[in-house]
N, C-alpha and C positions, 0 to 999 in steps of 0.2 A: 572503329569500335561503336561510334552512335551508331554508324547502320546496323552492324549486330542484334544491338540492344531494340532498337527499332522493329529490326525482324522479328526478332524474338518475342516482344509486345504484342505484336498481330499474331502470330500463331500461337500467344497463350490466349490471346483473346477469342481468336476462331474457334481454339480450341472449348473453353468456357462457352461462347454462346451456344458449340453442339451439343455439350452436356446438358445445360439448360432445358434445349429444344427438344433432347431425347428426355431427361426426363415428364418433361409436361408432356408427351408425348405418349408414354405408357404409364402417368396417372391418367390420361383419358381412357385410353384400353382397357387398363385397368377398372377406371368408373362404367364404363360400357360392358364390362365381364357379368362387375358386379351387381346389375341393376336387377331386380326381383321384378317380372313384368307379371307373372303367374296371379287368377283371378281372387284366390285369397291369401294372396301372400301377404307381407309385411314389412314393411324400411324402414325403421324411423331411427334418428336419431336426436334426442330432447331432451328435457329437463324434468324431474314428476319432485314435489314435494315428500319429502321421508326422513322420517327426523327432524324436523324442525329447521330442515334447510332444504335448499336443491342439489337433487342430484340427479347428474347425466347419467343416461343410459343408451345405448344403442340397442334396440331388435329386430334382427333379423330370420326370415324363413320364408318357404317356399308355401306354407300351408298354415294356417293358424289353429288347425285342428289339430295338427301334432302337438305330442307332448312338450312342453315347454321345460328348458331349460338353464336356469339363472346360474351364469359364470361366475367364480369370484380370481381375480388375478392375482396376481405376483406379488412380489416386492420383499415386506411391504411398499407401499406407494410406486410399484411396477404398472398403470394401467396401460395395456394392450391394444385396445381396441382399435386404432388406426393399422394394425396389425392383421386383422381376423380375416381382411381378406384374401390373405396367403395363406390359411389353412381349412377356414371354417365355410367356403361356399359350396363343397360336398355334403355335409351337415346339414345344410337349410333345406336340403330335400326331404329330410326327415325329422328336422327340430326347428322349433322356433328357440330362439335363442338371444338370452335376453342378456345384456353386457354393462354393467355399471362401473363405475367411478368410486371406489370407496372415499366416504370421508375424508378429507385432506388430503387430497390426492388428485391429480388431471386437473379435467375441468372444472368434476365438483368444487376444486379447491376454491378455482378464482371464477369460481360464480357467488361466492359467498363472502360477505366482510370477516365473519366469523363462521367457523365450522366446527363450535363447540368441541368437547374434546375429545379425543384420538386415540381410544382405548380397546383394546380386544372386548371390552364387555360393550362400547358403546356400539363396534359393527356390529354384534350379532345382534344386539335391539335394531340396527337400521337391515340388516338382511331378513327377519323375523316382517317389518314391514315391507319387504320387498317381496317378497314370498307370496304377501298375503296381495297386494298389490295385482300379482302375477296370477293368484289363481284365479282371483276376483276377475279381473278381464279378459282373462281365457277360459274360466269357465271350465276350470280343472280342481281335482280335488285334491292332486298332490303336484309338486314339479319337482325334477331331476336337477340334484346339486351337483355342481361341476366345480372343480376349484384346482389350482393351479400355483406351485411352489406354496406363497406364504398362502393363498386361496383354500390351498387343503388344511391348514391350521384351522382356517375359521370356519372352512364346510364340515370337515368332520366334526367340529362341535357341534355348530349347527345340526346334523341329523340327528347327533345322537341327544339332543334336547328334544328336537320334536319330529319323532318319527311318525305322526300321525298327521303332516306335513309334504312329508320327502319320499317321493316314489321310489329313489336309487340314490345314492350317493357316488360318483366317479373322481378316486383321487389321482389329478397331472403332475406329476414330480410329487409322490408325496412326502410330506417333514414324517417321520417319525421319532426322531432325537436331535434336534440341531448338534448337540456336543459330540453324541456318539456317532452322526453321521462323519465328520470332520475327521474322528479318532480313527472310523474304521478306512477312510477312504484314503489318511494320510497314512497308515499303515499297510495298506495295500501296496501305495505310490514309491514305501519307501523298500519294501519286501522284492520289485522290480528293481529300482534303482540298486540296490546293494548287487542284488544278481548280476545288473548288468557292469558292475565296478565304478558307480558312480557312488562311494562312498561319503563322499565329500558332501554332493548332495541330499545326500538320503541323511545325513548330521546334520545340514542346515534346515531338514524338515523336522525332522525329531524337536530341535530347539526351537520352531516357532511355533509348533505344535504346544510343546510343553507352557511355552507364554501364553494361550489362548487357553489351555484348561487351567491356569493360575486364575483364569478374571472368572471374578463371581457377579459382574454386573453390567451393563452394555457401557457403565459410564468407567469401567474398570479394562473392557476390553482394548488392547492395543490392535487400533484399526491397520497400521502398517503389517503386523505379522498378522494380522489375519488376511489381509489381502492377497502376503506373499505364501501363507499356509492352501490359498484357494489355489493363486496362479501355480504353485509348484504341483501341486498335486492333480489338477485340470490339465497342465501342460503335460507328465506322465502319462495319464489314465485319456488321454483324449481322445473317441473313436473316429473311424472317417467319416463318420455321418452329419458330425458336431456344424452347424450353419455357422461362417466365419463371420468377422465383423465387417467384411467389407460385404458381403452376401446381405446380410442386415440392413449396414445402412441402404444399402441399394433396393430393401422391402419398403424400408422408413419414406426414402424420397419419392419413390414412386408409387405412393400409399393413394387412393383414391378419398379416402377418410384423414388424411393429416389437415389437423388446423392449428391455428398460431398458440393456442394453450397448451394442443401437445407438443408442442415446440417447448414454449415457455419450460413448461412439465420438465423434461427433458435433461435440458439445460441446468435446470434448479435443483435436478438429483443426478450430475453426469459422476460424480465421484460417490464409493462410498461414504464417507465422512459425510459429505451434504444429504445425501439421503437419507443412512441413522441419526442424523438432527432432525430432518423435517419430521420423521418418523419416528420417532427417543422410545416412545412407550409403546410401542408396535415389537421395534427392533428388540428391544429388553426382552417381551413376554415368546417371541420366538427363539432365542436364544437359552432363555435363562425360563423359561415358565412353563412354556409346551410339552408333553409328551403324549403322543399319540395312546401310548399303553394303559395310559389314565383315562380311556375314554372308555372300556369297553368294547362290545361288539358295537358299538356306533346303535345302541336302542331298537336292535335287529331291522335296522333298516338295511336293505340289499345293497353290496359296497361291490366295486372292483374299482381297480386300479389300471391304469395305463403308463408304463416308465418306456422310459430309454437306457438300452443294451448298456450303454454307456455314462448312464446321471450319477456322477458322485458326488453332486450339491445332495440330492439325495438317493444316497445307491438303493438299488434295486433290490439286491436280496435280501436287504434289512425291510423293506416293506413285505418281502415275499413272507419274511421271518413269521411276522407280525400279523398278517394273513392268518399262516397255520397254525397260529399260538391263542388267537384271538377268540375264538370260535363263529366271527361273524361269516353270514347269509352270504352269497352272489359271485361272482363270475373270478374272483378271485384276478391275480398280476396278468397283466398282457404286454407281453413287450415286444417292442420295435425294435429291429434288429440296426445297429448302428447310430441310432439317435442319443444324443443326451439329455441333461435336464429340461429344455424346453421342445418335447418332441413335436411340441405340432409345430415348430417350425422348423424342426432340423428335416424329420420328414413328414409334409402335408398327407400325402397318399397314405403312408402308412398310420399316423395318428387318424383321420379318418376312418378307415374301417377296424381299428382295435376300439376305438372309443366307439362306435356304434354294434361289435360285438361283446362291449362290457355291459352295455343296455340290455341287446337281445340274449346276452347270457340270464338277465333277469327279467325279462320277458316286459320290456318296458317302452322298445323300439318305436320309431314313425312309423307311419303307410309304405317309406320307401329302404322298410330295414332291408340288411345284406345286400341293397342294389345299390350303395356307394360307387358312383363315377371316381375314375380318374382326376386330379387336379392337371386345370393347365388344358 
């Protein structure tokens, strides 16, 4: 039995130091993919004073004369950016691309004692100097907002404040209702299920459903049935495009951009529960405060969207809705056939050229529009 267990030790051990080996292995490839050698290009990844604290940012692009465009990410407190090299290096042929950290969140967090507070009015005061930040150094008079899950919350405000600013607005998974996305998508889920004689399940949707339109506050909502409202209904509705979690972690460890903060990061919002704390008034005003139909046409700044076939964090046709109801300007929904709510990474290739024909739908494009390379 000791030899066994013996054997068995070395081969979990060989087996670990391969994993190891291969990963350091394609984060070098990886770092060598991604390196920007082009004579005006741009890499940085650093700190700029905004708001009265530091905040990281990454920019990346092949050209600095391209139109520049300031991402806002997920979540809330979802930052990506160790990520972007699995979708976003077809891009940098035609945008410079600039990637922050919102306030209490990432890096910015724990670069800071304090990061003041954490409110949907206080990011759009720090992207307002972001903005300005961006024109000022690139020496452009407006930049393209891009925003992403909770990022479309705060982009779409953002345009439609100052559209004298915002060359295009591009919403990734956009929020249009958080409550009504969840109603329509769990009634979908449940419209299948009954068909298919899973009645049993399509009852225990209805009733966790019904628990999450009871709460009138994020400190009222029951995080368990909202969890089980998302998995039962993402488990239904889920396309084959959807990036699995073992697909993910395997982007994460092999990231050329992973450092020990987005680790930390990570870790400190791996559950929802820990992330709606770290985030309490982020999570509130996207649940309970948001609605995209309260914006107008976004202050006729030129808008399209880019979903996945498949996003019922936020479905597609309710943004399609919203579009033709709306009366705003620009290239209107593009979707990716197969993808879900985070298409640029369920598919790079195809989030690549719908997000660079949601530009040139508004005549906003790089030097290297419509010649989108292949990923990979």
């Amino acid at each position: 039995m000791r030899k066994v267990l013996k054997w068995m030790g070395r081969v979990l051990g060989a087996v670990l130091v391969l994993a190891v080996a291969a990963v350091l292995f394609f984060r070098f490839s990886n770092q060598r993919a991604c390196s920007i050698q082009t004579p005006n290009g741009i890499q940085e990844s650093t700190f700029i004073q905004v708001g009265g604290i530091r905040q990281y940012v990454q920019i990346r692009g092949n050209d600095q004369a391209n139109p520049v465009v300031l991402w806002l990410h997920g979540g809330p407190g979802e930052p990506l950016s160790y990520l972007s090299y699995a979708y976003q290096r077809p891009l940098e042929t035609a945008y410079t691309i600039a990637y922050f950290h919102q306030r209490g969140s990432g890096r910015t967090f724990y670069a800071n004692a304090d990061n003041g507070p954490v409110t949907d009015e206080q990011l759009l005061l720090d992207i307002d100097e972001q903005v300005d930040y961006l024109r000022s150094r690139f020496g452009q008079d407006r930049v393209i907002v891009a925003g992403e899950g909770w990022g479309t919350v705060l982009g779409s405000q953002y345009a439609a404040a100052h559209p004298d600013k915002v060359a295009a607005y591009v919403g990734v998974g956009q929020v249009v209702d958080m409550a009504q996305a969840s109603e329509h998508a769990a009634n979908v889920a449940m419209a299948q299920l009954s068909e298919a004689g899973h009645a049993d399940v399509a009852e225990q949707l209805r009733q966790v459903l019904a628990r999450y339109q009871s709460a009138t506050s994020i400190d009222d909502l029951n995080l368990d049935a909202y969890q089980s409202l998302s998995t039962i209904t993402r488990s239904q509705l889920k396309g084959h495009g959807t990036l699995s979690s073992l697909q993910r972690l395997w982007l994460t460890l092999t990231s050329p951009d992973l450092g020990l903060d987005d680790l930390r990061w990570i870790i400190r919002t791996l559950s929802l529960a820990s992330r709606y704390a770290a985030e309490h008034d982020l999570a509130q005003y996207l649940h309970f405060g948001y609605a995209l139909g309260e914006l107008g046409a976004l202050g006729g700044v030129p808008v399209s969207f880019v979903q996945g076939e498949n996003d019922w964090t936020t479905p597609t046709d309710l943004v399609a809705q919203w579009f033709s109801q709306s009366g705003a300007a620009g290239a209107g929904v593009i979707v990716v056939p197969g993808a879900g709510h985070q298409v640029f990474l369920d598919d790079p290739t195809g989030f690549a050229r719908a997000f660079d024909q949601a530009l040139a739908g508004v005549g906003v494009s790089g030097t290297a529009a419509g010649t989108i390379p292949q990923v990979g």
